[in-house]
HTML snippet that shows the backbone in 3Dmol.js (N, CA, C, O; Angstrom):
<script src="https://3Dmol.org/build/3Dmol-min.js"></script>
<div id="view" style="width:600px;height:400px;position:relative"></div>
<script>
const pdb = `
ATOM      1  N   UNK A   1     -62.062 -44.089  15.733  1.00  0.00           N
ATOM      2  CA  UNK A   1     -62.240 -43.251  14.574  1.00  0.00           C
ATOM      3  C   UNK A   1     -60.943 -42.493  14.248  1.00  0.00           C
ATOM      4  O   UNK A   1     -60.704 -42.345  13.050  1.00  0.00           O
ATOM      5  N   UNK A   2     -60.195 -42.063  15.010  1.00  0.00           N
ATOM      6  CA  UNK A   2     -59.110 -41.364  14.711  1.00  0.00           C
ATOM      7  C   UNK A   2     -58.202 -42.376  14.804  1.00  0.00           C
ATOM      8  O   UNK A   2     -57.537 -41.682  15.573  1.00  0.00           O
ATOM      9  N   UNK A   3     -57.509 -43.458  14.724  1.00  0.00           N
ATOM     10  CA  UNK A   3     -57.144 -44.236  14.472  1.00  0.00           C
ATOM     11  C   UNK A   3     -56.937 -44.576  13.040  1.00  0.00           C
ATOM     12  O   UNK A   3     -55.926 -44.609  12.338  1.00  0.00           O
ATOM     13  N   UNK A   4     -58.316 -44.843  12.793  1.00  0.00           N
ATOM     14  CA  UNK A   4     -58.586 -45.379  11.504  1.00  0.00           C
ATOM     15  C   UNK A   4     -58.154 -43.934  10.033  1.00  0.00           C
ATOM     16  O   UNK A   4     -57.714 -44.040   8.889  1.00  0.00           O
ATOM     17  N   UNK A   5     -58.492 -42.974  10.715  1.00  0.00           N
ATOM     18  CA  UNK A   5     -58.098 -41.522  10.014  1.00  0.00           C
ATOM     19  C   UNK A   5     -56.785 -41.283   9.714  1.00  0.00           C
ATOM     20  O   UNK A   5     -56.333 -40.656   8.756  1.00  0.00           O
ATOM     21  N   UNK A   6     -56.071 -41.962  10.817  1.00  0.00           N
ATOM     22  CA  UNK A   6     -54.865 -41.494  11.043  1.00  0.00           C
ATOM     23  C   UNK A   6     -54.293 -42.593   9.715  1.00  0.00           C
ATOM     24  O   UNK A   6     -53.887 -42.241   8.607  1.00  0.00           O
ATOM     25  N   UNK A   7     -54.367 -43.384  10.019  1.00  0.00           N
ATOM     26  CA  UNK A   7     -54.205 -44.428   9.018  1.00  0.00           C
ATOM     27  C   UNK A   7     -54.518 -44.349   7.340  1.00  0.00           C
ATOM     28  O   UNK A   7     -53.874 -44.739   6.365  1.00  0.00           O
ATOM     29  N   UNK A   8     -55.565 -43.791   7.461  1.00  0.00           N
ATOM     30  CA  UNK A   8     -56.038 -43.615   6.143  1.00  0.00           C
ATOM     31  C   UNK A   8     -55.408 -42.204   5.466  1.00  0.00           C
ATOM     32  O   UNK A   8     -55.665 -41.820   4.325  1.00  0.00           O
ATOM     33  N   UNK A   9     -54.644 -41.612   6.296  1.00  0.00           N
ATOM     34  CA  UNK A   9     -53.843 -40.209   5.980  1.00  0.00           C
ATOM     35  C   UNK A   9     -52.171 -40.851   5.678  1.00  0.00           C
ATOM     36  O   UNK A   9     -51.614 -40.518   4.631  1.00  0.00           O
ATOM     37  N   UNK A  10     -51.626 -41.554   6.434  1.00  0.00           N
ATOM     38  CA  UNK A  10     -50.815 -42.368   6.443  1.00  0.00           C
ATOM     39  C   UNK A  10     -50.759 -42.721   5.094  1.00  0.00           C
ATOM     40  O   UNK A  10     -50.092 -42.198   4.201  1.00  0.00           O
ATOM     41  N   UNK A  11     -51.548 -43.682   5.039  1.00  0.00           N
ATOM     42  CA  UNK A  11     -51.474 -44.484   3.143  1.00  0.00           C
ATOM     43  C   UNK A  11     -51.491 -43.714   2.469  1.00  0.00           C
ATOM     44  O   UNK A  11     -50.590 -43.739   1.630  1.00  0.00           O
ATOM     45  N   UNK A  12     -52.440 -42.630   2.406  1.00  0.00           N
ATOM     46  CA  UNK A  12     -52.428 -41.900   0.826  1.00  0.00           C
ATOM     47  C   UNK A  12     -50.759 -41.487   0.617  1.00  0.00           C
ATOM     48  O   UNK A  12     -50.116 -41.468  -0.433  1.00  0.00           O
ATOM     49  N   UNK A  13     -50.210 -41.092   2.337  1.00  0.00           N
ATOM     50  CA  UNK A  13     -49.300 -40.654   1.721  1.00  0.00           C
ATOM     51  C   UNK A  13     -48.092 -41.725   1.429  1.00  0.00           C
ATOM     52  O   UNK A  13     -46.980 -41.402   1.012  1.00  0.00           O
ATOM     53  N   UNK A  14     -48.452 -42.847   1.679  1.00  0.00           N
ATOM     54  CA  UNK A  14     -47.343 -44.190   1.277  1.00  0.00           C
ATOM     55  C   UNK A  14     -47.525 -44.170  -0.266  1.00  0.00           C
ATOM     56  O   UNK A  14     -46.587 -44.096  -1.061  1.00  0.00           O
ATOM     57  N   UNK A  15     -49.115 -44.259  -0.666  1.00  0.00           N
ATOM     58  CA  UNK A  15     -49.255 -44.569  -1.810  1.00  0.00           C
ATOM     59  C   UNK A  15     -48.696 -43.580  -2.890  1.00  0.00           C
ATOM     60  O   UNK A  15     -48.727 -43.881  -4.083  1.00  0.00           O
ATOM     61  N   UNK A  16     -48.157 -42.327  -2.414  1.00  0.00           N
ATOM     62  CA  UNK A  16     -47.869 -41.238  -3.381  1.00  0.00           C
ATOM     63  C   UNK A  16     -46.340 -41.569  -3.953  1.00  0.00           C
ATOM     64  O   UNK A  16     -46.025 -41.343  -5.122  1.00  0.00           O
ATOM     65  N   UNK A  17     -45.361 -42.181  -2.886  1.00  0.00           N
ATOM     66  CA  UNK A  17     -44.176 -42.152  -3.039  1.00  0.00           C
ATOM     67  C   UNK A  17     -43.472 -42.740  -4.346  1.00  0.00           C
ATOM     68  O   UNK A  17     -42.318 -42.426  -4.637  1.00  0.00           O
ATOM     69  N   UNK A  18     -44.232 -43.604  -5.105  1.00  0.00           N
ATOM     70  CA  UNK A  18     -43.586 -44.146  -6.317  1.00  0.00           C
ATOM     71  C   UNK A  18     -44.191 -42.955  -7.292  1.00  0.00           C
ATOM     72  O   UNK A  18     -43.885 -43.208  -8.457  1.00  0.00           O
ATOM     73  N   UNK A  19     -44.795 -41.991  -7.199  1.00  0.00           N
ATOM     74  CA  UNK A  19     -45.097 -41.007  -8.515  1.00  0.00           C
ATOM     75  C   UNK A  19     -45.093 -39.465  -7.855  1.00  0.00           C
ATOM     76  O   UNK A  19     -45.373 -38.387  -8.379  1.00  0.00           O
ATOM     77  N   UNK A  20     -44.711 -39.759  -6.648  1.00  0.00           N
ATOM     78  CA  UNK A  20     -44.514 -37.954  -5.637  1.00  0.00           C
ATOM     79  C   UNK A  20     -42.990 -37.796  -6.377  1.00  0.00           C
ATOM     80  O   UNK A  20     -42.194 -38.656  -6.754  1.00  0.00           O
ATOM     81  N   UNK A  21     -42.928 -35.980  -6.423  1.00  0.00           N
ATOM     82  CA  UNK A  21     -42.140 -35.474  -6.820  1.00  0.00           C
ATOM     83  C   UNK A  21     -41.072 -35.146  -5.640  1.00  0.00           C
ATOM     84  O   UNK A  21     -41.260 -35.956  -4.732  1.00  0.00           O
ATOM     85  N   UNK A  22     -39.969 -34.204  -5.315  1.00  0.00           N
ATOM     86  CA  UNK A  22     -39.261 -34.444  -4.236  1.00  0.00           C
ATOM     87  C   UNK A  22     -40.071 -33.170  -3.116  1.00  0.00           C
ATOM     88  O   UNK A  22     -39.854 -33.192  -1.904  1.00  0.00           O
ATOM     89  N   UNK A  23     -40.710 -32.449  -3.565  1.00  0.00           N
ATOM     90  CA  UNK A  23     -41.771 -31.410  -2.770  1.00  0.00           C
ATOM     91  C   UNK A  23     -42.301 -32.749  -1.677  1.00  0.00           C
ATOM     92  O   UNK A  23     -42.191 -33.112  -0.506  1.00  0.00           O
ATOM     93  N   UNK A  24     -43.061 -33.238  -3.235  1.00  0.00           N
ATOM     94  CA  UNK A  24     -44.172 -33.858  -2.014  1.00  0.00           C
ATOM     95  C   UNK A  24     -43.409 -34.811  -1.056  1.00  0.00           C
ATOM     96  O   UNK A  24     -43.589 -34.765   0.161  1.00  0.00           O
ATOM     97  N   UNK A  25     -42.520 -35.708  -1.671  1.00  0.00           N
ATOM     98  CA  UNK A  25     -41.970 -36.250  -0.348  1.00  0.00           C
ATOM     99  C   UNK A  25     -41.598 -35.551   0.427  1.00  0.00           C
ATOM    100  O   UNK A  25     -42.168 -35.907   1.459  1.00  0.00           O
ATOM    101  N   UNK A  26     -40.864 -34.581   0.679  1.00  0.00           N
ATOM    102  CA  UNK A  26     -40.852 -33.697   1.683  1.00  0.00           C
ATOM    103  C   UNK A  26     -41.997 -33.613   2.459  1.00  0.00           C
ATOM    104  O   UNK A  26     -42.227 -34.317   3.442  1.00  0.00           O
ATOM    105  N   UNK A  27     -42.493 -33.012   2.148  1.00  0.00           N
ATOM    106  CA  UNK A  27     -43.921 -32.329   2.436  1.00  0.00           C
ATOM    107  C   UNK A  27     -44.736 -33.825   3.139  1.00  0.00           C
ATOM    108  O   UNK A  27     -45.566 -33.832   4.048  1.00  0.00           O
ATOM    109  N   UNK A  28     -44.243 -34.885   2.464  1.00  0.00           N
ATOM    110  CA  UNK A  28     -45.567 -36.461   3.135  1.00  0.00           C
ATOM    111  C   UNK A  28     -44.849 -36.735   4.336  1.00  0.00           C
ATOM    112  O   UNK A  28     -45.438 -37.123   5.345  1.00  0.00           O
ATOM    113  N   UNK A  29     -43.238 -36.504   4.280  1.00  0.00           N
ATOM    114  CA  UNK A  29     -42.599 -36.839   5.266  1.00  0.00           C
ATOM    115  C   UNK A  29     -43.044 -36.146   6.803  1.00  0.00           C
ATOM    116  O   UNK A  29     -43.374 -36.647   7.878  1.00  0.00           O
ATOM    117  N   UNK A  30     -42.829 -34.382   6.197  1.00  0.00           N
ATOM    118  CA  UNK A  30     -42.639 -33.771   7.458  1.00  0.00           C
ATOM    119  C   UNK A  30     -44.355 -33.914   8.166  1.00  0.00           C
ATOM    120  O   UNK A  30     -44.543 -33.699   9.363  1.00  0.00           O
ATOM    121  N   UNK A  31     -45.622 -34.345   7.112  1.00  0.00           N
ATOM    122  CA  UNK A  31     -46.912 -34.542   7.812  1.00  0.00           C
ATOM    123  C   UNK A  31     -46.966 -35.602   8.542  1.00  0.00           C
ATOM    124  O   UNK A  31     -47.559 -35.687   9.618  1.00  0.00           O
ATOM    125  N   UNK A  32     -46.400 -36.392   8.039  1.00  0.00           N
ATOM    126  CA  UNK A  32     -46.369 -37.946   8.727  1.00  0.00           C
ATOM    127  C   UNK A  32     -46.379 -37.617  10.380  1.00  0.00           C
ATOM    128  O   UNK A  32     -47.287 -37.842  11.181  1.00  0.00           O
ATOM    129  N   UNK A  33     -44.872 -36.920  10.651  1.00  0.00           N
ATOM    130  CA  UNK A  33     -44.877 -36.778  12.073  1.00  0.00           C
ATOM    131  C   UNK A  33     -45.966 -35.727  12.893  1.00  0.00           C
ATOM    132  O   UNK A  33     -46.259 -35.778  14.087  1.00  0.00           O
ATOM    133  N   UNK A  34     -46.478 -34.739  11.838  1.00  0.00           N
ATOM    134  CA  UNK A  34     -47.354 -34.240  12.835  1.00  0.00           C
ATOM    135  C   UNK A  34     -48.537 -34.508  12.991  1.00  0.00           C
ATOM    136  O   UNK A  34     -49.173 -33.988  13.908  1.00  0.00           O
ATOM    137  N   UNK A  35     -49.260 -35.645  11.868  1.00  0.00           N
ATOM    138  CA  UNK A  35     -50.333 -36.800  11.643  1.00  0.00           C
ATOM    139  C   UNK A  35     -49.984 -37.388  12.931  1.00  0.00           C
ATOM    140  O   UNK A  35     -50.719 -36.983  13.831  1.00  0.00           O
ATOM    141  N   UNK A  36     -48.901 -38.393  13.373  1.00  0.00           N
ATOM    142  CA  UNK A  36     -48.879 -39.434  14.602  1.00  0.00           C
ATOM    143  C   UNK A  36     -48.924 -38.509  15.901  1.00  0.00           C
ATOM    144  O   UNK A  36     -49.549 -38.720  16.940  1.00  0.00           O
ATOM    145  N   UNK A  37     -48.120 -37.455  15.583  1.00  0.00           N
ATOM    146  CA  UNK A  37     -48.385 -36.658  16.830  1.00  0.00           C
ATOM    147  C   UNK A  37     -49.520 -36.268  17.457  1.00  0.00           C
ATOM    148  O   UNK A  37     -49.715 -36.459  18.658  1.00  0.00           O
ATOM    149  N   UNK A  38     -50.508 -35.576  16.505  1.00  0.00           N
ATOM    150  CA  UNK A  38     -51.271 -35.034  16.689  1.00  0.00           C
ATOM    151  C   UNK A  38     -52.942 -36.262  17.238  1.00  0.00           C
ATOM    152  O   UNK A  38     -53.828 -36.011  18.056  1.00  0.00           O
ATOM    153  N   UNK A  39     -52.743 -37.503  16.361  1.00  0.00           N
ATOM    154  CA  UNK A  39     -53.057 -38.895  16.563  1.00  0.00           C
ATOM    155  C   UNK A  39     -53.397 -39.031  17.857  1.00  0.00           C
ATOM    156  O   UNK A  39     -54.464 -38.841  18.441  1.00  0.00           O
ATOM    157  N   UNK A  40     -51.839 -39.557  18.394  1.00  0.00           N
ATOM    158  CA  UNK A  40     -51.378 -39.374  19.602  1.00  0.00           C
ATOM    159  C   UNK A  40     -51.921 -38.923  20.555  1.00  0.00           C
ATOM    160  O   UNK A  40     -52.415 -39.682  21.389  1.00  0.00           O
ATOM    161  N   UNK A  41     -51.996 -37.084  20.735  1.00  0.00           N
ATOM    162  CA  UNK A  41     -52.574 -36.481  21.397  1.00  0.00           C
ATOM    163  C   UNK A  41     -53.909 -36.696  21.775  1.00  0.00           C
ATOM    164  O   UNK A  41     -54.378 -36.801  22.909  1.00  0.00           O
ATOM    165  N   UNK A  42     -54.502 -36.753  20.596  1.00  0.00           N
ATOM    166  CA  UNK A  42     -56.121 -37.161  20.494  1.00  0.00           C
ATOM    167  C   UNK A  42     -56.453 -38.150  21.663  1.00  0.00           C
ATOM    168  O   UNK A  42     -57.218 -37.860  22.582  1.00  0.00           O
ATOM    169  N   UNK A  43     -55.735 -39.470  21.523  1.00  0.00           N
ATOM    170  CA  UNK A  43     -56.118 -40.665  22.233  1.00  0.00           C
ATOM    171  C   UNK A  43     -56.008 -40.258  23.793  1.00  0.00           C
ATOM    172  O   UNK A  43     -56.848 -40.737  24.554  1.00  0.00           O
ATOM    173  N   UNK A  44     -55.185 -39.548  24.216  1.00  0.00           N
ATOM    174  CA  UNK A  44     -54.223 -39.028  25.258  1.00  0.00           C
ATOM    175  C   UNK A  44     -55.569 -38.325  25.778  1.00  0.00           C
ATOM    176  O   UNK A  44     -56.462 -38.874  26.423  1.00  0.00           O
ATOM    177  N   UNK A  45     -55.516 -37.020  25.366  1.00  0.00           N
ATOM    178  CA  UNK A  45     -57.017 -36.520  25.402  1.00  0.00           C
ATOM    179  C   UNK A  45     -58.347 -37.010  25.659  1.00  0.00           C
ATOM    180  O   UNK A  45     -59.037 -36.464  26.520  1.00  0.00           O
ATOM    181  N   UNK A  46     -58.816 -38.097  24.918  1.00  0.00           N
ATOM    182  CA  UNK A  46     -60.104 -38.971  25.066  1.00  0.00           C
ATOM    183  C   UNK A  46     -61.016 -38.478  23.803  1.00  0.00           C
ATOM    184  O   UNK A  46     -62.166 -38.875  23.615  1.00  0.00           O
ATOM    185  N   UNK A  47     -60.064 -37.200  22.654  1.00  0.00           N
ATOM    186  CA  UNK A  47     -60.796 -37.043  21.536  1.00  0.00           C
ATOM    187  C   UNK A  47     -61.280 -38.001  20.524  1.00  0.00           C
ATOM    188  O   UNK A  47     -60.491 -38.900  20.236  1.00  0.00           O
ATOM    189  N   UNK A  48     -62.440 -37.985  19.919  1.00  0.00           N
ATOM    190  CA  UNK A  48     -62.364 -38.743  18.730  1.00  0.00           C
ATOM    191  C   UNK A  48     -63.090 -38.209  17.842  1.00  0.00           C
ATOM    192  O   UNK A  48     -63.810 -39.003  17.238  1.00  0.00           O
ATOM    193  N   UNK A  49     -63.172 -36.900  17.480  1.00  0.00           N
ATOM    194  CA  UNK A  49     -63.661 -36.499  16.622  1.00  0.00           C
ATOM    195  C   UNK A  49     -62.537 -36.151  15.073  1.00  0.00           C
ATOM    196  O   UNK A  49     -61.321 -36.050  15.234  1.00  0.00           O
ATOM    197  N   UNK A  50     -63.005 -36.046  14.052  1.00  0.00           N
ATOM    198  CA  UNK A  50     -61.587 -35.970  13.085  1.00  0.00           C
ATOM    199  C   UNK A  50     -61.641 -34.566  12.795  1.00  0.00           C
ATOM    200  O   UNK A  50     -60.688 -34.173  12.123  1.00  0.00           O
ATOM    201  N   UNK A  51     -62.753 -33.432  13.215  1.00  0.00           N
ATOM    202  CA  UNK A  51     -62.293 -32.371  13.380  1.00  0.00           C
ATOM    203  C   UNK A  51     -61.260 -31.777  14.347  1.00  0.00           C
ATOM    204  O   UNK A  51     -60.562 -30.790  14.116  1.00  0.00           O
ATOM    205  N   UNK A  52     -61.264 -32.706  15.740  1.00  0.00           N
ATOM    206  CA  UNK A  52     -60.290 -32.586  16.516  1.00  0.00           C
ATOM    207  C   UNK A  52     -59.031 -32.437  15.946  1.00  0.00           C
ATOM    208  O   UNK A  52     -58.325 -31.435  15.824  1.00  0.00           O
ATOM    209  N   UNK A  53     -58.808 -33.981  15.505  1.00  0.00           N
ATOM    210  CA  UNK A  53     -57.876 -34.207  15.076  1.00  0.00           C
ATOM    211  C   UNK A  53     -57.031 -33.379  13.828  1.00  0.00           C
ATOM    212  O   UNK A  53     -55.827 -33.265  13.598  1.00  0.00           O
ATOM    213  N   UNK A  54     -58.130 -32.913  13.209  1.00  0.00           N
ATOM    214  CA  UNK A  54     -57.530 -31.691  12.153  1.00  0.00           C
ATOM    215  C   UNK A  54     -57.042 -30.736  12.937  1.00  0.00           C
ATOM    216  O   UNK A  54     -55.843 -30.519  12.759  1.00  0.00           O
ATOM    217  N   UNK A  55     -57.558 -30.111  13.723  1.00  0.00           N
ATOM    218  CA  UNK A  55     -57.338 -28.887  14.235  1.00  0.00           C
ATOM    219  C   UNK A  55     -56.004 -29.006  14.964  1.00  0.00           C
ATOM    220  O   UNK A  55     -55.271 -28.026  14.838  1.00  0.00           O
ATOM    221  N   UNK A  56     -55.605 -29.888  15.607  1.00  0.00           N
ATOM    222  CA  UNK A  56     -54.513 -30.761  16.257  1.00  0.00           C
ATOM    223  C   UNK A  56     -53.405 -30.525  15.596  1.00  0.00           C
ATOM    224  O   UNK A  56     -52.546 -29.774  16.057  1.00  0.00           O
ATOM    225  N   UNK A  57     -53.254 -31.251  14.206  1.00  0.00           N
ATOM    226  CA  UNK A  57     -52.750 -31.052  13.275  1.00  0.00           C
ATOM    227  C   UNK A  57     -52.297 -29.468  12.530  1.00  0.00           C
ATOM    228  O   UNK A  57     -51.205 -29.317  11.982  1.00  0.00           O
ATOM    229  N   UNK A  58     -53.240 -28.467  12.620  1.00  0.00           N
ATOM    230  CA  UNK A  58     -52.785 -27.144  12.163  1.00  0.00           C
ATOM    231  C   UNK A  58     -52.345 -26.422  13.431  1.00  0.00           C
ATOM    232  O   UNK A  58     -51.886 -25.280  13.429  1.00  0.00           O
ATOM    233  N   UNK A  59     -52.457 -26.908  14.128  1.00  0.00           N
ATOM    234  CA  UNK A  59     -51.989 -25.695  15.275  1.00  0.00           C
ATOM    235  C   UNK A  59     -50.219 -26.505  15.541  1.00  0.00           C
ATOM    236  O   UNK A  59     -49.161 -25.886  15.654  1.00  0.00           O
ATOM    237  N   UNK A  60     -50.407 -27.939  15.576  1.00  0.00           N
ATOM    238  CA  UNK A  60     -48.863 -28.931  15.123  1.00  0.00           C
ATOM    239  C   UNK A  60     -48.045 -27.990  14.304  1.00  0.00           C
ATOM    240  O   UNK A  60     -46.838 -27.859  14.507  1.00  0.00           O
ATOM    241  N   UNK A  61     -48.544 -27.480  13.587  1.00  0.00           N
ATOM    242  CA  UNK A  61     -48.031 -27.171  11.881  1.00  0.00           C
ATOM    243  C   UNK A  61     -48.085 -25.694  12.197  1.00  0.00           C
ATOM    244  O   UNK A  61     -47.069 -25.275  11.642  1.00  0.00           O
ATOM    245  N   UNK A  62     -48.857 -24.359  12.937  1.00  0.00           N
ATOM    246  CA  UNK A  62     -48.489 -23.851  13.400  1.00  0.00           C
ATOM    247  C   UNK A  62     -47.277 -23.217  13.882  1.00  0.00           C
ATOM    248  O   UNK A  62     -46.400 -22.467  13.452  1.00  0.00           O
ATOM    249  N   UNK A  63     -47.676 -24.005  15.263  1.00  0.00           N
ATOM    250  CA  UNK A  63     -46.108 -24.100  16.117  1.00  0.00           C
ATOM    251  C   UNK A  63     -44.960 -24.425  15.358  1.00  0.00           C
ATOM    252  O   UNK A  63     -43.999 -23.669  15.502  1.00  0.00           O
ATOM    253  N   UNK A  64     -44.841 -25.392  14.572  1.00  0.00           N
ATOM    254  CA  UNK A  64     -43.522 -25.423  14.005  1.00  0.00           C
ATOM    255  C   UNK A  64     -43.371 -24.503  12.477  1.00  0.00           C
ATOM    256  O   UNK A  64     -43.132 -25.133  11.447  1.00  0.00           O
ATOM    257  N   UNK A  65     -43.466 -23.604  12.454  1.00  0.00           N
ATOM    258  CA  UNK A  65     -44.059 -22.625  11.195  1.00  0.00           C
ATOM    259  C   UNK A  65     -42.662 -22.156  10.951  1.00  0.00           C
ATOM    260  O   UNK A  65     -42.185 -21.947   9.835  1.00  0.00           O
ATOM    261  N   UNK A  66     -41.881 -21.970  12.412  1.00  0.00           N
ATOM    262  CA  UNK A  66     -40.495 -21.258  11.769  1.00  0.00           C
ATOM    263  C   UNK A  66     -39.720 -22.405  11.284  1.00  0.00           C
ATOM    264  O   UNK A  66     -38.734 -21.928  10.723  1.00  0.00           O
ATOM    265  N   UNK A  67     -39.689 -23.539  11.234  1.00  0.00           N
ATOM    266  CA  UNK A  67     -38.736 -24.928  10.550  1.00  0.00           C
ATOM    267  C   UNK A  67     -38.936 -24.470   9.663  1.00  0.00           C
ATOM    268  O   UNK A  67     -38.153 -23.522   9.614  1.00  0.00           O
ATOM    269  N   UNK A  68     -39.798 -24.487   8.401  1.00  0.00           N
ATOM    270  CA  UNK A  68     -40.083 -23.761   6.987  1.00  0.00           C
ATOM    271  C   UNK A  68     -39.830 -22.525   6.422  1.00  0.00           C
ATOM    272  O   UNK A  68     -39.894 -21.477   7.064  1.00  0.00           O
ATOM    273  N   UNK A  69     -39.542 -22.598   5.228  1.00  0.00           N
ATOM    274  CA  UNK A  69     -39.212 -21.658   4.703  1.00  0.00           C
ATOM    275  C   UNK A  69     -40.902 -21.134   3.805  1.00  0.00           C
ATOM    276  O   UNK A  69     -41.678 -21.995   3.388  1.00  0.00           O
ATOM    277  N   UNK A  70     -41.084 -20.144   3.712  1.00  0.00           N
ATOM    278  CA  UNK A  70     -42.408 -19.577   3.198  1.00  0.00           C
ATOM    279  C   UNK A  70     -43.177 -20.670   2.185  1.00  0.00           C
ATOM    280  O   UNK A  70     -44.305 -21.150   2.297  1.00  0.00           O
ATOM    281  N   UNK A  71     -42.097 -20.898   1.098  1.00  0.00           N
ATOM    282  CA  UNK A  71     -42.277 -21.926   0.387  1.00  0.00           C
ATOM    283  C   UNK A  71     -42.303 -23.178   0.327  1.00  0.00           C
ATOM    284  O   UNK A  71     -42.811 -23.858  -0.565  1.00  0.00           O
ATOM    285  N   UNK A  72     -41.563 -23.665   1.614  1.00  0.00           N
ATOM    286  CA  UNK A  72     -42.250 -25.291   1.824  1.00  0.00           C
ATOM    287  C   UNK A  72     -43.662 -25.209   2.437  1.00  0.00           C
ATOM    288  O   UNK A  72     -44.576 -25.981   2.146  1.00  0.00           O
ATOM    289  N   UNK A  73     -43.759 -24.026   3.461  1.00  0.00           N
ATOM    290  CA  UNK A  73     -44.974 -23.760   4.205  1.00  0.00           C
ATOM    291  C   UNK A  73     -46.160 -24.223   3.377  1.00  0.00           C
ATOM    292  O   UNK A  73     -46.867 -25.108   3.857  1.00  0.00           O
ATOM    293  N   UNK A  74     -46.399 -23.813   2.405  1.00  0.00           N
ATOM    294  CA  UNK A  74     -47.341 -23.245   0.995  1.00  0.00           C
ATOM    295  C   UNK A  74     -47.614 -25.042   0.528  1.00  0.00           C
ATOM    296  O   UNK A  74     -48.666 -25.663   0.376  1.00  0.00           O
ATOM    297  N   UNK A  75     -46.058 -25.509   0.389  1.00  0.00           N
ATOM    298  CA  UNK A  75     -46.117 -26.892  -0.364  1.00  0.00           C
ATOM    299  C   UNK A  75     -46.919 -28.439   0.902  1.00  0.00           C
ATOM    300  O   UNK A  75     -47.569 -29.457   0.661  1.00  0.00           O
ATOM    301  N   UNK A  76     -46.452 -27.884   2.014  1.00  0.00           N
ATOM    302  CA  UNK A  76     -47.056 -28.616   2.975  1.00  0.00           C
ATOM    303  C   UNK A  76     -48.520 -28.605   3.323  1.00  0.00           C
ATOM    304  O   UNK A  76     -49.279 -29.514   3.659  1.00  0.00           O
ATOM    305  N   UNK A  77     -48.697 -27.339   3.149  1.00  0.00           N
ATOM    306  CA  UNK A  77     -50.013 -27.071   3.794  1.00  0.00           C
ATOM    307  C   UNK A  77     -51.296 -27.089   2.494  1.00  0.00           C
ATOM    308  O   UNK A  77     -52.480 -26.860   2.738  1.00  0.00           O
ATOM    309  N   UNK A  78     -50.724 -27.426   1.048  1.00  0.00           N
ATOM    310  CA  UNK A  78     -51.284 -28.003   0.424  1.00  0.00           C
ATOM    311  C   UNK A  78     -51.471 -29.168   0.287  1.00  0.00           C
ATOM    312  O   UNK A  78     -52.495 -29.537  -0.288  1.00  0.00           O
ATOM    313  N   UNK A  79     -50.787 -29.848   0.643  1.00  0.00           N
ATOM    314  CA  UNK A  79     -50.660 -31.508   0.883  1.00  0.00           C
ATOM    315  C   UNK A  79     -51.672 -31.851   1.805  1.00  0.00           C
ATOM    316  O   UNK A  79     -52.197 -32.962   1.733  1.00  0.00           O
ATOM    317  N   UNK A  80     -52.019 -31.009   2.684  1.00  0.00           N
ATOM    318  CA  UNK A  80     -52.594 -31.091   3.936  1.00  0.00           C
ATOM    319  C   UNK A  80     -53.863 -31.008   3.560  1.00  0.00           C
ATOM    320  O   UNK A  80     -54.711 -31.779   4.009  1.00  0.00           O
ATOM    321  N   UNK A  81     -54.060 -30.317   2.928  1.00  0.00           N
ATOM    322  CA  UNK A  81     -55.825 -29.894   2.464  1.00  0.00           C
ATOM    323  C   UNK A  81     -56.087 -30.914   1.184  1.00  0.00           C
ATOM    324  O   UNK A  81     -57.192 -30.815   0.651  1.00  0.00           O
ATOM    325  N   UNK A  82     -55.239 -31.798   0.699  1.00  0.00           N
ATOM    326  CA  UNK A  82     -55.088 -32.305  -0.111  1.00  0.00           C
ATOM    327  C   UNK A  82     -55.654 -33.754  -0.001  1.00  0.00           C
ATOM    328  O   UNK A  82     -56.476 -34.374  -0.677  1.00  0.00           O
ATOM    329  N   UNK A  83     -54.792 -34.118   1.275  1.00  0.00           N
ATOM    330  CA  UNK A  83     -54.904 -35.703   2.257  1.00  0.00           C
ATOM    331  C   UNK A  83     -56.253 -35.535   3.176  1.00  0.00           C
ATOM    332  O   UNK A  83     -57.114 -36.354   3.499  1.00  0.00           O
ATOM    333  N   UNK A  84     -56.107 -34.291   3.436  1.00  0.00           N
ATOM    334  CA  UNK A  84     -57.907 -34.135   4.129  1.00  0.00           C
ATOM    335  C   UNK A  84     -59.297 -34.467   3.456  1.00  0.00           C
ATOM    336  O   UNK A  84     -60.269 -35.121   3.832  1.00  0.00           O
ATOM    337  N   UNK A  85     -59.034 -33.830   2.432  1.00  0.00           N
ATOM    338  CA  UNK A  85     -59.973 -33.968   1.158  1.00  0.00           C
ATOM    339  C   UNK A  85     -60.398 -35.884   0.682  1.00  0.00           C
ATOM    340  O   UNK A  85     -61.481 -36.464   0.605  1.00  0.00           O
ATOM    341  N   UNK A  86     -58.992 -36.353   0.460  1.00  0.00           N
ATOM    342  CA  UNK A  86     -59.327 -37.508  -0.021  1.00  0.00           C
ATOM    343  C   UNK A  86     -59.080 -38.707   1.157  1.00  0.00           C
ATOM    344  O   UNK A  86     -58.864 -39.838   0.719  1.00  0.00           O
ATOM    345  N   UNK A  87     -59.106 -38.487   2.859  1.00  0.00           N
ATOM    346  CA  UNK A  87     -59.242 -38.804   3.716  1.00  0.00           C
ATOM    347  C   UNK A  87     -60.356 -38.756   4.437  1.00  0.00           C
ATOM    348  O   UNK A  87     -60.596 -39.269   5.530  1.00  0.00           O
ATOM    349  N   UNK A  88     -61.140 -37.979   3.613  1.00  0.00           N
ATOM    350  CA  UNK A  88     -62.620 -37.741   4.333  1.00  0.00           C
ATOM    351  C   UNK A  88     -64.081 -38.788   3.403  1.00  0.00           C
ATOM    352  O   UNK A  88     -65.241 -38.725   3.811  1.00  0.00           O
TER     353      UNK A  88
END
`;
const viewer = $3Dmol.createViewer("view");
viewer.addModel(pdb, "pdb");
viewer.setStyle({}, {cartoon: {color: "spectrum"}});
viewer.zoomTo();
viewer.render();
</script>
């Protein structure tokens, strides 16, 4: 199941890149890695729930809170609730 999530978070954000603006690529890029990471962890773990895996993901995004500036923060973490939404 998280596999398949992970994947399906993945594409939306492949599929954005011919009409994403340079935010969102940013923003699809820097999720990408904390999507596989957080993926990752899951399997590592023995999780498979995709609430796991969300939660995985914000505490990912969390921890790395000082890389961002207030305003990518905002642009990422809309993306995030964004790919969740149409990943679910």
């Amino acid at each position: 199941m998280i596999q398949q999530y992970e994947e399906k978070l993945l594409t939306l954000i492949d599929l954005m890149v011919e009409t994403a603006s340079d935010d969102e690529l940013f923003a699809g890029g820097y999720l990408r890695g904390h999507i596989s990471l957080s993926a990752a962890n899951c399997e590592l773990e023995g999780e498979s729930s995709i609430d796991a895996m969300d939660a995985k993901v914000e505490a990912s995004m969390a921890e790395a809170q000082s890389e961002l500036n207030p305003a990518d923060q905002l642009i990422v973490r809309e993306m995030w609730q964004q790919l969740q939404l149409q990943a679910k």
